[in-house]
N, C-alpha and C positions, 0 to 999 in steps of 0.2 A: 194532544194535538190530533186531531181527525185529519183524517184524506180526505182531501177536495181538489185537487188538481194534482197534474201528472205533467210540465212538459217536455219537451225534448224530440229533436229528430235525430235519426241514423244511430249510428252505432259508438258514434264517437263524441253523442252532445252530452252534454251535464244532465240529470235526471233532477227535480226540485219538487220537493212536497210542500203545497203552502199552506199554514196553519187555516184555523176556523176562522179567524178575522181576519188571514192575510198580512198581517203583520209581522209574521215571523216565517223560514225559508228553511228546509233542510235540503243538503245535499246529499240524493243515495248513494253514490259511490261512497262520499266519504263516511257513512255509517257502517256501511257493508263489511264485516272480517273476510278479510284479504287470503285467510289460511288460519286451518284450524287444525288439532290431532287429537288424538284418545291412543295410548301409547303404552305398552307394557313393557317397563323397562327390565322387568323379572327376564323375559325370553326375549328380550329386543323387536318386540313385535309392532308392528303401527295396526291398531283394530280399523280406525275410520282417518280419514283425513281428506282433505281439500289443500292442494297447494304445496306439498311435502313431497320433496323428492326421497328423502332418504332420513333415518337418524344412527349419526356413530357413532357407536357405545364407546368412548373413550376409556371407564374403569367403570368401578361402583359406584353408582349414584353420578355420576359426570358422563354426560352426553351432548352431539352436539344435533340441532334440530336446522337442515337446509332444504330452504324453500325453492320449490320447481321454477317458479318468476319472482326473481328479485323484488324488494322494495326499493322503490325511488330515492333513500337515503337508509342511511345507518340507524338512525332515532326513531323503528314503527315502534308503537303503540303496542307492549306485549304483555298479556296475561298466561300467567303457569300456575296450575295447582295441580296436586297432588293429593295421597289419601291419609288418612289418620296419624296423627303425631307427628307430621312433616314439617321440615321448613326446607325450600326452595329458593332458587337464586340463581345473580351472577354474581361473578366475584367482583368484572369489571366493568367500566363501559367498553372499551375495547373488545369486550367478547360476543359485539352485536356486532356483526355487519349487513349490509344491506340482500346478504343470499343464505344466512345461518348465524343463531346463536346460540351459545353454550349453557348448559343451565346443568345446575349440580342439586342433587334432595341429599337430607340428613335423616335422620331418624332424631325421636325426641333428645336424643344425647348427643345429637350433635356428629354422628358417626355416619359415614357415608353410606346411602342404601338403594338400591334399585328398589320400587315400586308400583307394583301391578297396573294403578291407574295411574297417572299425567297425563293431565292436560293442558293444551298450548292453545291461545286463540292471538291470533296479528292484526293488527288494523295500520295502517298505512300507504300512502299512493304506492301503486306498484309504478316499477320502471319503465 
C-alpha cells in the first residue's frame, strides 16, 4: 500500500491512509504501538521505553510492566520477547489489566530467569 492521502483535522480526528486504488483505509492510530520497552531484568533497568511508568520486579524472572496512560480495556494487543533459550509468558488472562501486565521468562529448562534483554511492544486504544 502506498501513501496517497492523509486526512484529518485537529488533534482529536481519525488519521486514514488510503491505498493506491482507494479501495482499501488504514487507520493510524490504530496501527501506531501505544507503549514500547527494552528492559534488563538482570539490574531492573528500563534502557528505552515510550509509555512505561515503571516495572516491578516481583522475583526471578516474574515482573510486572505498568503503563503511564492506561489502555481503553484489559484485552491490548501484547508482544514480549526476550533472548536466547527463553520462553515468556502470562500465566493468566487476569494478569492483564488495562494499566500493567505480569509477564514471567524461563530459561531453556524451564527455570525462572531474569534476562538482560525483554522486550515489550502494546498496541491498543488508550483510555
Amino acid at each position: 500500500m502506498a501513501l496517497t492521502q492523509i486526512t484529518g483535522e485537529g488533534l482529536q480526528s481519525t488519521l486514514a491512509i488510503g491505498s493506491e486504488g482507494g479501495a482499501v483505509t488504514t487507520s493510524v492510530q490504530q496501527g501506531l504501538a501505544k507503549a514500547f520497552m527494552h528492559y534488563d531484568a538482570s539490574t531492573n533497568t528500563i534502557d528505552d521505553s515510550l509509555n512505561i511508568s515503571t516495572v516491578r520486579d516481583n522475583a526471578t524472572g516474574d515482573f510486572d510492566i505498568v503503563v503511564t496512560n492506561n489502555y481503553g480495556n484489559s484485552t491490548p494487543s501484547l508482544m514480549v520477547a526476550t533472548g536466547y533459550q527463553s520462553f515468556i509468558g502470562h500465566q493468566q488472562k487476569s494478569e492483564t489489566t488495562s494499566s500493567e501486565t505480569r509477564i514471567r521468562t524461563d530459561n531453556a529448562a524451564s527455570a525462572a530467569r531474569d534476562r538482560d534483554q525483554t522486550m515489550y511492544v502494546g498496541h491498543g486504544d488508550l483510555a
